[in-house]
N, CA, C and O atoms as a Tinker XYZ file with bonds, in Angstrom:
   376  protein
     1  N     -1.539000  -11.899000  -14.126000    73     2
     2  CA    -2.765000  -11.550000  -13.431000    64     1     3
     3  C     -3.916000  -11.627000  -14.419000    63     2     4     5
     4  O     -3.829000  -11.105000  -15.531000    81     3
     5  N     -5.016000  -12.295000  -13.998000    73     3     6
     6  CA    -6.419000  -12.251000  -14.694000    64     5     7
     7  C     -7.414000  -11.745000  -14.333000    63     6     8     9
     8  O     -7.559000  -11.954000  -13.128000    81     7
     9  N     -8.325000  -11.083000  -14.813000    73     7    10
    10  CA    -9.586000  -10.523000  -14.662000    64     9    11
    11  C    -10.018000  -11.251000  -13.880000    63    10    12    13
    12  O     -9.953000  -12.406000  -14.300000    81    11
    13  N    -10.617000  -11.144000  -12.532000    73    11    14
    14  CA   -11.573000  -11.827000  -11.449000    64    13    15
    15  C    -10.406000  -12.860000  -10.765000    63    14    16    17
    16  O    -10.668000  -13.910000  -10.179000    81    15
    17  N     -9.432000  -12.453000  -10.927000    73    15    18
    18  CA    -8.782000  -13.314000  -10.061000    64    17    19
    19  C     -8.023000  -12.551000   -8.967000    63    18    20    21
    20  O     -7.747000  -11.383000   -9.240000    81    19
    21  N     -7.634000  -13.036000   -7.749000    73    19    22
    22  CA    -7.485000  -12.002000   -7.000000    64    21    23
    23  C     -5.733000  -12.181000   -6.997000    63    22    24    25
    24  O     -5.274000  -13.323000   -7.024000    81    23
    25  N     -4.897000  -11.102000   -6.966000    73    23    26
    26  CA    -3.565000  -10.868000   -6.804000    64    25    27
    27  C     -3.581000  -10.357000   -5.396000    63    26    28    29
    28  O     -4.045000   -9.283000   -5.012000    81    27
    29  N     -2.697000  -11.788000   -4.312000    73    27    30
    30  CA    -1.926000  -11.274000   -3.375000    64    29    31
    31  C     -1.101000  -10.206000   -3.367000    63    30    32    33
    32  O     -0.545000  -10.061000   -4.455000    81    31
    33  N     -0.721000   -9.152000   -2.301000    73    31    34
    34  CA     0.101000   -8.268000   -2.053000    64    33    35
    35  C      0.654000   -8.401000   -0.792000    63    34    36    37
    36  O     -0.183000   -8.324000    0.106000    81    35
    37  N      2.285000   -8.653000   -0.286000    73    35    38
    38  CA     1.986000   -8.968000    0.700000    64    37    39
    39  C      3.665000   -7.535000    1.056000    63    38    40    41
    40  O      4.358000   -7.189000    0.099000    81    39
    41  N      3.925000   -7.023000    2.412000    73    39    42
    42  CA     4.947000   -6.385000    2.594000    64    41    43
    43  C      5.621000   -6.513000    3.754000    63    42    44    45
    44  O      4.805000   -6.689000    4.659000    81    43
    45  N      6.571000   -6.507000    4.092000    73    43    46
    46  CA     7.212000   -6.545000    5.642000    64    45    47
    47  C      7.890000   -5.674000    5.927000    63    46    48    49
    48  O      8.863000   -5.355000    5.243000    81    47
    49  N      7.610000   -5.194000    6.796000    73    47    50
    50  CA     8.421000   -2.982000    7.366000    64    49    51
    51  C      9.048000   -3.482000    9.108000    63    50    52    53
    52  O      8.629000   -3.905000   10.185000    81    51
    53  N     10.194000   -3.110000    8.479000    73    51    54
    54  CA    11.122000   -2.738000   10.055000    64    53    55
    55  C     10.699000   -1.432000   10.810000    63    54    56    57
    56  O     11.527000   -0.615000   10.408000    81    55
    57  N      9.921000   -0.830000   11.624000    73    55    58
    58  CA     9.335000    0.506000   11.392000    64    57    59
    59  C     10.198000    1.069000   12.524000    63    58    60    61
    60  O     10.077000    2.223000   12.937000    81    59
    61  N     11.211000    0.044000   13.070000    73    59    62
    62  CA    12.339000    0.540000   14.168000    64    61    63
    63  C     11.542000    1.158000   15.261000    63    62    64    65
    64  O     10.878000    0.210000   15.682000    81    63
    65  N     11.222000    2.234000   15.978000    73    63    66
    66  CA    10.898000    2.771000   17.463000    64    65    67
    67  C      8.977000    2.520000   17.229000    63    66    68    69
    68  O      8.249000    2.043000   18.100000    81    67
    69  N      8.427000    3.074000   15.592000    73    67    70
    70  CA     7.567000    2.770000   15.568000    64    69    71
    71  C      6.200000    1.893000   15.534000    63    70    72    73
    72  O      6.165000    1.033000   14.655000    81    71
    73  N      5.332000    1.981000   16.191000    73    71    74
    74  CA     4.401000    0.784000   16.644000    64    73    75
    75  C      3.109000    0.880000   15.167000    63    74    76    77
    76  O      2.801000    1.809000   14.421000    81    75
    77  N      2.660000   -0.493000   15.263000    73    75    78
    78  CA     1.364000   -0.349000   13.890000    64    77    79
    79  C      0.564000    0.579000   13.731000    63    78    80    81
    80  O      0.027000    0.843000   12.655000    81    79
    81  N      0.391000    1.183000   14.789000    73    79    82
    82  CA    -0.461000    2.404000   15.115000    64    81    83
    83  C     -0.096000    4.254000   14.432000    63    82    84    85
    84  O     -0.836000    5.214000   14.217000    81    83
    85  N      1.106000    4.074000   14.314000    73    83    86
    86  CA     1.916000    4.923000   13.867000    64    85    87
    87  C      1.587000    5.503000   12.725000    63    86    88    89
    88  O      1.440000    6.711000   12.540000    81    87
    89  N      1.374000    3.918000   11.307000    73    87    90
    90  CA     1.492000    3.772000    9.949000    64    89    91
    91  C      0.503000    3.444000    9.245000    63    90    92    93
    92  O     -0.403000    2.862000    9.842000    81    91
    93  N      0.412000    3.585000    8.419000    73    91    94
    94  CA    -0.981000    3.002000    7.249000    64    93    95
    95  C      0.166000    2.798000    6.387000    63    94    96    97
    96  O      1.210000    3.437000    6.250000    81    95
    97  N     -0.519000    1.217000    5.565000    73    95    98
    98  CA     0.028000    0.454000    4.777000    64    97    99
    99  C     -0.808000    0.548000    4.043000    63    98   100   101
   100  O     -1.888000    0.260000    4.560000    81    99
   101  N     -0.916000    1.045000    2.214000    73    99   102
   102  CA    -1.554000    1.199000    1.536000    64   101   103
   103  C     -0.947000    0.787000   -0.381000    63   102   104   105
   104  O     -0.101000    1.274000   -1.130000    81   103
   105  N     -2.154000   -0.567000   -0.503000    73   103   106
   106  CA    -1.449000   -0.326000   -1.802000    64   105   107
   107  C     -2.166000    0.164000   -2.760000    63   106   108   109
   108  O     -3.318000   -0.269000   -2.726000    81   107
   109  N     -1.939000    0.945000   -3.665000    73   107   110
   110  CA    -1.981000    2.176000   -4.786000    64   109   111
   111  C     -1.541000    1.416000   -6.047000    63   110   112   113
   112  O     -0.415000    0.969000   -6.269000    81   111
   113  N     -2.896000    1.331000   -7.029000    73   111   114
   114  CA    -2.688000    1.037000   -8.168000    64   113   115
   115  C     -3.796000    1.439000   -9.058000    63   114   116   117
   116  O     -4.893000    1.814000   -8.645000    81   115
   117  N     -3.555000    1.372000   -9.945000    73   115   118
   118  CA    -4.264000    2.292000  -11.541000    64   117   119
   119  C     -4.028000    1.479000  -12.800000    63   118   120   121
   120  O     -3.400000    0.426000  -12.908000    81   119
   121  N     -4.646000    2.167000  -13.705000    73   119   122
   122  CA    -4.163000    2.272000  -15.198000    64   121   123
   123  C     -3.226000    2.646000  -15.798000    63   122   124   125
   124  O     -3.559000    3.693000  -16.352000    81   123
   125  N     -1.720000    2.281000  -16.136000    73   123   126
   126  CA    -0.698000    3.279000  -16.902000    64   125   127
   127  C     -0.937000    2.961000  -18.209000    63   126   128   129
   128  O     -0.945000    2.030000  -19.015000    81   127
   129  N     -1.247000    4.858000  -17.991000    73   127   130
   130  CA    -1.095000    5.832000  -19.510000    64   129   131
   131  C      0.161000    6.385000  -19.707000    63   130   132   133
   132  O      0.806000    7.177000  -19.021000    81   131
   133  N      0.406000    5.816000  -20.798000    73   131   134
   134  CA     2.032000    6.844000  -20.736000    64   133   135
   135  C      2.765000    6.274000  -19.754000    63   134   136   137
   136  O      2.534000    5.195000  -19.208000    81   135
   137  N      3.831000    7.169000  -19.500000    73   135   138
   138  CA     3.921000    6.922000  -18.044000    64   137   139
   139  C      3.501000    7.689000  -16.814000    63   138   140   141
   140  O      4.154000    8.468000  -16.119000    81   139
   141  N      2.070000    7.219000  -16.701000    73   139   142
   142  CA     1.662000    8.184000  -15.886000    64   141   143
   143  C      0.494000    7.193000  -15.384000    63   142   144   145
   144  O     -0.347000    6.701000  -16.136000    81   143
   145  N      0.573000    6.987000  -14.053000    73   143   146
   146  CA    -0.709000    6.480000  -12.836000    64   145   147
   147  C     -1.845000    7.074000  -13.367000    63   146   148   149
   148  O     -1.899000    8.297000  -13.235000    81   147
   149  N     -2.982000    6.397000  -14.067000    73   147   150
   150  CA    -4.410000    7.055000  -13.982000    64   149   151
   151  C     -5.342000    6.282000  -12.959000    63   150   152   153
   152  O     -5.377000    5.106000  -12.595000    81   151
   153  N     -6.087000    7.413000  -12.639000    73   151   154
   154  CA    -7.585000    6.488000  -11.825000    64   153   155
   155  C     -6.990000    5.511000  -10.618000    63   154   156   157
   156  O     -7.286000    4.362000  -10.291000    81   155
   157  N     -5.967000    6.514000  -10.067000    73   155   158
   158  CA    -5.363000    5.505000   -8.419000    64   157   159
   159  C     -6.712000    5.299000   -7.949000    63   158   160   161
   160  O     -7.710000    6.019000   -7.918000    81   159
   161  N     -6.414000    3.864000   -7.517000    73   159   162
   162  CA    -7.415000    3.544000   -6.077000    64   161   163
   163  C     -6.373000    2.970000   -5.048000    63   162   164   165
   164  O     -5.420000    2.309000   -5.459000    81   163
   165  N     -6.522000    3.175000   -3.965000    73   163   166
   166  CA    -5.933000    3.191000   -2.630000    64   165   167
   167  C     -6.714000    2.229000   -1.635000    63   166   168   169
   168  O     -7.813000    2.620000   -1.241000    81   167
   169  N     -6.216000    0.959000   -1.184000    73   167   170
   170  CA    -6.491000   -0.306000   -1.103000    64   169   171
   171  C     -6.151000   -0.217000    0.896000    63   170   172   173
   172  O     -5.051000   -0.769000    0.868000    81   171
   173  N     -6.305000   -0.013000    1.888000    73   171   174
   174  CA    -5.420000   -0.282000    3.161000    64   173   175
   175  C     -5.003000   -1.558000    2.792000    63   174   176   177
   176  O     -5.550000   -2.339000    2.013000    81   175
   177  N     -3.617000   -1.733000    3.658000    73   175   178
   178  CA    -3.320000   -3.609000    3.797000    64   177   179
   179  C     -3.614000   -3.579000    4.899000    63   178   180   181
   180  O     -3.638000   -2.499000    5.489000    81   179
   181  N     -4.036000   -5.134000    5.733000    73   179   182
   182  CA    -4.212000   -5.452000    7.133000    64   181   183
   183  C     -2.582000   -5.889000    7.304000    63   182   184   185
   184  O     -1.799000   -6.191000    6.405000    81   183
   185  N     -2.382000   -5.833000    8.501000    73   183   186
   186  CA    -1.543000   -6.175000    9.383000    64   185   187
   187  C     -1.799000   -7.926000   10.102000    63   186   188   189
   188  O     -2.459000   -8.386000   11.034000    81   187
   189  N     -0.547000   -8.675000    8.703000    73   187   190
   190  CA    -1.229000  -10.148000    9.176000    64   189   191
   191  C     -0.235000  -11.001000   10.555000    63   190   192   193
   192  O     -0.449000  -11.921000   11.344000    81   191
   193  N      0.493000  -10.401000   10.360000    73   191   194
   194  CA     1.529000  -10.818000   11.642000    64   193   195
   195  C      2.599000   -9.990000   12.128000    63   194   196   197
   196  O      2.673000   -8.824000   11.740000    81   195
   197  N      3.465000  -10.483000   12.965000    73   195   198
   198  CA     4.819000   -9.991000   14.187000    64   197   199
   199  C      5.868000  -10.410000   14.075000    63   198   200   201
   200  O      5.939000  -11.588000   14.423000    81   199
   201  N      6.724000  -10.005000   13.752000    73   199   202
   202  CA     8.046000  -10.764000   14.260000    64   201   203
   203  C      9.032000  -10.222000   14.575000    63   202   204   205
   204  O      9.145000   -9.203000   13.894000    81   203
   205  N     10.107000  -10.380000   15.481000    73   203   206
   206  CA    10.776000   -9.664000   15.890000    64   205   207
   207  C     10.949000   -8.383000   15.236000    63   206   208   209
   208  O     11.292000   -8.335000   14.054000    81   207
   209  N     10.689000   -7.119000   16.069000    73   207   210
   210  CA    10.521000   -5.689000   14.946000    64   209   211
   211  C     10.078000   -5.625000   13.980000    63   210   212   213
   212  O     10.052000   -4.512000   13.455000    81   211
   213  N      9.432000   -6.931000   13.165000    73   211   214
   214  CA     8.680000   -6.727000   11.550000    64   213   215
   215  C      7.254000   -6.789000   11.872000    63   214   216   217
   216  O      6.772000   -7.680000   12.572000    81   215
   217  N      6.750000   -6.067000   11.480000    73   215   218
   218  CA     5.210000   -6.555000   10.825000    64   217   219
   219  C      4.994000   -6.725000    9.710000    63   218   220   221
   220  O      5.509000   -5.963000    8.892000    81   219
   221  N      4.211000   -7.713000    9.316000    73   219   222
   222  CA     3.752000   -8.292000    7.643000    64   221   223
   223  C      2.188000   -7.568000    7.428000    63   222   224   225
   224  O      1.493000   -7.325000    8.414000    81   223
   225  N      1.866000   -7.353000    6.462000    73   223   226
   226  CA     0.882000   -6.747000    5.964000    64   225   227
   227  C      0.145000   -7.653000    4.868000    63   226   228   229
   228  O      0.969000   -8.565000    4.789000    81   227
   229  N     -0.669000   -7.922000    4.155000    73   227   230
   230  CA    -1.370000   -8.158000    2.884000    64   229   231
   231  C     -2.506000   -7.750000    2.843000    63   230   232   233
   232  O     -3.322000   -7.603000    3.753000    81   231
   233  N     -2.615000   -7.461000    1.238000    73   231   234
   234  CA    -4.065000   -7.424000    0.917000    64   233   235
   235  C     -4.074000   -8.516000   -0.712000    63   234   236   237
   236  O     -3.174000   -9.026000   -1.379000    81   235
   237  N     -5.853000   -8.481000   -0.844000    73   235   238
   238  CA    -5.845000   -9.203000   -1.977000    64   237   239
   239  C     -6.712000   -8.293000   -2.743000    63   238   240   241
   240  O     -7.550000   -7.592000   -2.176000    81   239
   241  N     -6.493000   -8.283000   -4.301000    73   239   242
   242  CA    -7.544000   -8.186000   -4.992000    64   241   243
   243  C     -7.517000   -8.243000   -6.300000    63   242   244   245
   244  O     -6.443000   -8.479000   -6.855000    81   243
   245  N     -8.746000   -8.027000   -7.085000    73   243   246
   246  CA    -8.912000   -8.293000   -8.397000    64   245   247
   247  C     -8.949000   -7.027000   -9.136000    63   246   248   249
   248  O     -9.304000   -5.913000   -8.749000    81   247
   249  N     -8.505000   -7.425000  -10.294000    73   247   250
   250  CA    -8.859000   -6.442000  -11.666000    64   249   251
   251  C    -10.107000   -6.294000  -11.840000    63   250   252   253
   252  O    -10.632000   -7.408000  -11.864000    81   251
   253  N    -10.860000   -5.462000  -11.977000    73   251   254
   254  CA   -12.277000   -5.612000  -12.615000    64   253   255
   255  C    -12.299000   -5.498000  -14.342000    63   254   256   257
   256  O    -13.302000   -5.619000  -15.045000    81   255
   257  N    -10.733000   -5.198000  -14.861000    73   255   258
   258  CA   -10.898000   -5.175000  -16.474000    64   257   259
   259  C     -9.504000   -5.329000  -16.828000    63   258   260   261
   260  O     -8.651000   -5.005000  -16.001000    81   259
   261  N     -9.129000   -5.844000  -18.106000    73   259   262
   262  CA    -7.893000   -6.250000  -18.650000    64   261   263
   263  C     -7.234000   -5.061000  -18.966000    63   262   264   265
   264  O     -7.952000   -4.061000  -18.967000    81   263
   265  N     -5.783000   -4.873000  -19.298000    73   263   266
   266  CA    -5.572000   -3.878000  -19.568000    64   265   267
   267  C     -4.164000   -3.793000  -18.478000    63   266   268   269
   268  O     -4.007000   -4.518000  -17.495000    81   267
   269  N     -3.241000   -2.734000  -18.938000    73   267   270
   270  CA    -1.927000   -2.467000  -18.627000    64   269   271
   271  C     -2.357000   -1.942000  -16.889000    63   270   272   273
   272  O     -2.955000   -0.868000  -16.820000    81   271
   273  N     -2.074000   -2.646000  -15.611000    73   271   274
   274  CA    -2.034000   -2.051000  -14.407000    64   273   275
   275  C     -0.264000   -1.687000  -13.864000    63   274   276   277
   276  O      0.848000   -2.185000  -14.045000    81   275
   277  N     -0.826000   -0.586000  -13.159000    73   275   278
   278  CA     0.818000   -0.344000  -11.972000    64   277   279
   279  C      0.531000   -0.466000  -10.717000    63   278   280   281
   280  O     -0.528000    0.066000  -10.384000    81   279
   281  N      1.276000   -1.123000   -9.709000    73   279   282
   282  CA     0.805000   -1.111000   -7.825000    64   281   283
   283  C      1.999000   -1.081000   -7.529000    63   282   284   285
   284  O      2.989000   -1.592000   -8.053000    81   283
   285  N      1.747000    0.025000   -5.991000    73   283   286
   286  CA     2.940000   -0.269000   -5.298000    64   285   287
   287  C      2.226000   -0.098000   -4.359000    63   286   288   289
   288  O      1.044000    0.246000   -4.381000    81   287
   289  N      3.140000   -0.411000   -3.117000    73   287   290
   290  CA     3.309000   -0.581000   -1.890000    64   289   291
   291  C      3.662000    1.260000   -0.893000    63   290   292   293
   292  O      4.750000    1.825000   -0.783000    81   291
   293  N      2.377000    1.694000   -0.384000    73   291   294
   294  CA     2.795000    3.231000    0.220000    64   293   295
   295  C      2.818000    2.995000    1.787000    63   294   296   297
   296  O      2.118000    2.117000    2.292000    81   295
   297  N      3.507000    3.672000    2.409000    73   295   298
   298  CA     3.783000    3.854000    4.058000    64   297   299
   299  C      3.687000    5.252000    4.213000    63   298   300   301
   300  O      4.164000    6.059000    3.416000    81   299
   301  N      3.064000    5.539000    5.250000    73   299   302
   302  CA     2.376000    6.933000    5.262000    64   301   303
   303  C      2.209000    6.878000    6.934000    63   302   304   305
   304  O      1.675000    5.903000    7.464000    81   303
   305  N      2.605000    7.767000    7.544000    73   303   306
   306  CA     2.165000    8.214000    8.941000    64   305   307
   307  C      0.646000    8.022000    9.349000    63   306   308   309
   308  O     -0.049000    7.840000    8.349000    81   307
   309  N      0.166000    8.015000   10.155000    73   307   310
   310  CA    -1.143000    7.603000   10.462000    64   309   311
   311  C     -2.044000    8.298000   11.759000    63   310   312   313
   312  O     -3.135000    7.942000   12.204000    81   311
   313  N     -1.148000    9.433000   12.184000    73   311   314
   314  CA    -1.407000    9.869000   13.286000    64   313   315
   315  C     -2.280000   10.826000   13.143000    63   314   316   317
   316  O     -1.979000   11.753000   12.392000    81   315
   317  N     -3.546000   10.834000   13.815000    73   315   318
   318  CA    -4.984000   11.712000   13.451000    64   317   319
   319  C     -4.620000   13.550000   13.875000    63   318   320   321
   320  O     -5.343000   14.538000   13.741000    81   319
   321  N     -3.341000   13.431000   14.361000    73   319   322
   322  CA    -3.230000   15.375000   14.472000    64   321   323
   323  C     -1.820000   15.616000   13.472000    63   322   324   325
   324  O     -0.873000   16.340000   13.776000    81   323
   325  N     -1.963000   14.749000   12.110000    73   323   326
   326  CA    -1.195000   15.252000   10.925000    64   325   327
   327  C     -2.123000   16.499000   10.315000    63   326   328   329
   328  O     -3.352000   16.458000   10.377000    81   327
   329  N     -1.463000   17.505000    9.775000    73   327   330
   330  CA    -2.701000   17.914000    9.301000    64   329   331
   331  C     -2.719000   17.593000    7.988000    63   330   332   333
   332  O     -3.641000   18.001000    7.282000    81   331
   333  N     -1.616000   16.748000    7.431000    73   331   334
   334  CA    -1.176000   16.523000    6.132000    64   333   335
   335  C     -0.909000   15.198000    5.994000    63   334   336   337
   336  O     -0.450000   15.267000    4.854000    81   335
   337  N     -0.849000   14.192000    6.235000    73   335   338
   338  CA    -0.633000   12.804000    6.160000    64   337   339
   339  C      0.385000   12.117000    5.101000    63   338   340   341
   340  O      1.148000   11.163000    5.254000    81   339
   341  N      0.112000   12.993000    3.899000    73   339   342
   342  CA     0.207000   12.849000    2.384000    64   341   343
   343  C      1.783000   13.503000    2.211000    63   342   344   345
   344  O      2.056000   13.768000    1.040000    81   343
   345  N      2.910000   13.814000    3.259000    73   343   346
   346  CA     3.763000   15.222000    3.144000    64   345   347
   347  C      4.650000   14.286000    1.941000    63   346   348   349
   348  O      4.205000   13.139000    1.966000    81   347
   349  N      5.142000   14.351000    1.484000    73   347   350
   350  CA     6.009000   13.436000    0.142000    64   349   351
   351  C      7.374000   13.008000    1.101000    63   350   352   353
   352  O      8.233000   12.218000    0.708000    81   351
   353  N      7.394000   13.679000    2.411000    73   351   354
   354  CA     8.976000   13.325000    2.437000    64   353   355
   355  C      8.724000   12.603000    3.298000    63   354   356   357
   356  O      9.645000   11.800000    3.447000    81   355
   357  N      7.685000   12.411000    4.181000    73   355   358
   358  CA     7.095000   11.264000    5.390000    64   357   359
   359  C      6.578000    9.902000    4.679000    63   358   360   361
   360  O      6.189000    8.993000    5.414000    81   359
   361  N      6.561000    9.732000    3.271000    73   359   362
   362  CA     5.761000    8.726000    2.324000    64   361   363
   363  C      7.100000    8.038000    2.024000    63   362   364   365
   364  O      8.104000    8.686000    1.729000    81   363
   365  N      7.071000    6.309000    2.135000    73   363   366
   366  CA     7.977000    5.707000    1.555000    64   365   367
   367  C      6.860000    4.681000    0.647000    63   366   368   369
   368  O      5.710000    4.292000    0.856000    81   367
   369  N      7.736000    4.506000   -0.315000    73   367   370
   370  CA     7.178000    3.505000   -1.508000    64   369   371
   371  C      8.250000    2.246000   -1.711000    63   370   372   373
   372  O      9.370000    2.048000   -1.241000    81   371
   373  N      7.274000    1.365000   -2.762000    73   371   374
   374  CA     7.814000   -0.714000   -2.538000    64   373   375
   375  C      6.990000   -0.906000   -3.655000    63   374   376
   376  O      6.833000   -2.035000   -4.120000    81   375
């Protein structure tokens, strides 16, 4: 990966009974210090296609500076009467 260049992200979720509406697809990446995530920023992915029970997701983007990055891939409930969205055991990671 290079500075100003943009890195595809792309994911595909079986979400079984659940519909797109359900989920937020989010990818999460930073600076690793140590081993430790600094300065997350939290990216939505769009929803680029269908296929039987899958939906595909991507996003794109750039570094704005060189330097050691970490990203993953978060799935998170999406339903506006969570009062918690964030619960650790409703969150899957990629």
């Amino acid at each position: 990966m290079q500075v100003g260049t943009p890195l595809v992200v792309q994911a595909v979720l079986k979400p079984g009974s659940l519909s797109p509406a359900d989920l937020a697809v989010e990818l999460v990446f930073g600076r690793l210090v140590g081993d430790e995530l600094a300065d997350a920023t939290v990216i939505p992915m769009q929803r680029v296609g269908d296929s039987q029970g899958e939906f595909r997701y991507e996003v794109a983007f750039k570094a704005a500076e060189s330097g050691t990055f970490v990203y993953g891939v978060r799935v998170r409930p999406a339903h506006p009467l969570l009062p918690n969205p964030h619960v650790l055991a409703l969150l899957k990671w990629a």
